[in-house]
C-alpha positions, -999 to +999 in steps of 0.1 A: -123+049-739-135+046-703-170+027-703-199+049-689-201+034-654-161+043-649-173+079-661-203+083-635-179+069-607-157+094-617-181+124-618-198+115-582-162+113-567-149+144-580-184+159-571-176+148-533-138+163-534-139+188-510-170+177-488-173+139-489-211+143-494-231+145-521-270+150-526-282+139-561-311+130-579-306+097-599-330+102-626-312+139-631-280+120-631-296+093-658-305+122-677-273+137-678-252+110-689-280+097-712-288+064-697-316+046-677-315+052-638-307+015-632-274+021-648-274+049-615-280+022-596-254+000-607-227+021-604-240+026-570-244-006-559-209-018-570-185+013-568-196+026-538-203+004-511-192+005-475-156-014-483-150+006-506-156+036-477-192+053-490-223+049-476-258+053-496-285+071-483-317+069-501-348+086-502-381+074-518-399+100-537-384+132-554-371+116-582-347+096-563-330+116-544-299+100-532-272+111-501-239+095-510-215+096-481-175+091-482-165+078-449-135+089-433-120+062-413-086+058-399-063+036-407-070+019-372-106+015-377-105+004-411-080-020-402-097-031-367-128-038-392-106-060-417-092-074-386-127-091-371-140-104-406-156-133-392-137-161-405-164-189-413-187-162-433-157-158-456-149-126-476-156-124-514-130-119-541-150-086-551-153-074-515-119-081-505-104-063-539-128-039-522-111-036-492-077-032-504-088-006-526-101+011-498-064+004-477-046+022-518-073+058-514-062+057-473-025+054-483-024+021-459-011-001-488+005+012-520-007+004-554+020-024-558+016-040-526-025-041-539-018-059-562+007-084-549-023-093-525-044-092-551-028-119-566-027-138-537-064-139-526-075-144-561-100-174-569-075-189-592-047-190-565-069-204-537-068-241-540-095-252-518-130-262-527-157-230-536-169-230-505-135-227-484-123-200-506-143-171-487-131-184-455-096-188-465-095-146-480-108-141-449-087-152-430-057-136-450-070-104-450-077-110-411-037-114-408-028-087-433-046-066-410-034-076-378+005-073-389-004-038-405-018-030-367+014-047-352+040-026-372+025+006-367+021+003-331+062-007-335+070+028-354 
């Protein structure tokens, strides 16, 4: 059984299908799935965050009346953005699997290629010190990037 934050993730995106946009009230949506409005928040917060292509857009009052946004970039841009990660600020292992979920919805990567980089910018198979693994993702998903941007300017 899917836990409730993959079941309030679920219900925004189909929400968004056709426009991309949604206008909620978070303490509406608490009460409809029967949970506190900082559960909202997580699920905000983590599933919907600019790598992952949404924006949040929130207003103060009105029982918390949030805008959520799906952004519609192109393969180009998203990959131009992957592209100029600056290096020495590093890119988390949650952002990055972020990212390439991102590249899986925009059909840039498929599911199995996800994965296989997955598994190559995880913690576990970065052997560096803590604070070189950020830099190191980085600076793979800087070149993933780049030879995605090379062989489809070749096709």
């Amino acid at each position: 059984m899917a836990n409730i934050s993959d079941v309030i993730e679920r219900f925004l995106i189909e929400m968004m299908a056709e426009d991309n946009f949604v206008s909620i009230s978070r303490n509406e949506l608490a009460n409809y799935f029967s949970c506190a409005p900082s559960q909202i928040n997580y699920v905000l917060t983590t599933r919907f965050t600019p790598a992952r292509g949404f924006v949040i857009e929130s207003h103060r009052g009105g029982g918390g009346c949030i805008n959520l946004v799906r952004l519609k970039a192109d393969r180009h841009e998203l990959l131009e953005e992957l592209r100029n990660i600056p290096i020495r600020e590093g890119l988390s292992q949650s952002k990055a699997l972020q990212y390439l979920d991102r590249m899986i919805s925009e059909k840039i990567v498929s599911e199995r290629e996800a994965k296989i980089i997955s598994s190559m910018i995880a913690d576990k198979s970065l052997y560096a010190p803590a604070v070189a693994k950020d830099s190191l993702r980085a600076g793979i998903m800087s070149a993933l990037a780049t030879q995605l941007i090379k062989e489809k300017e070749g096709e």
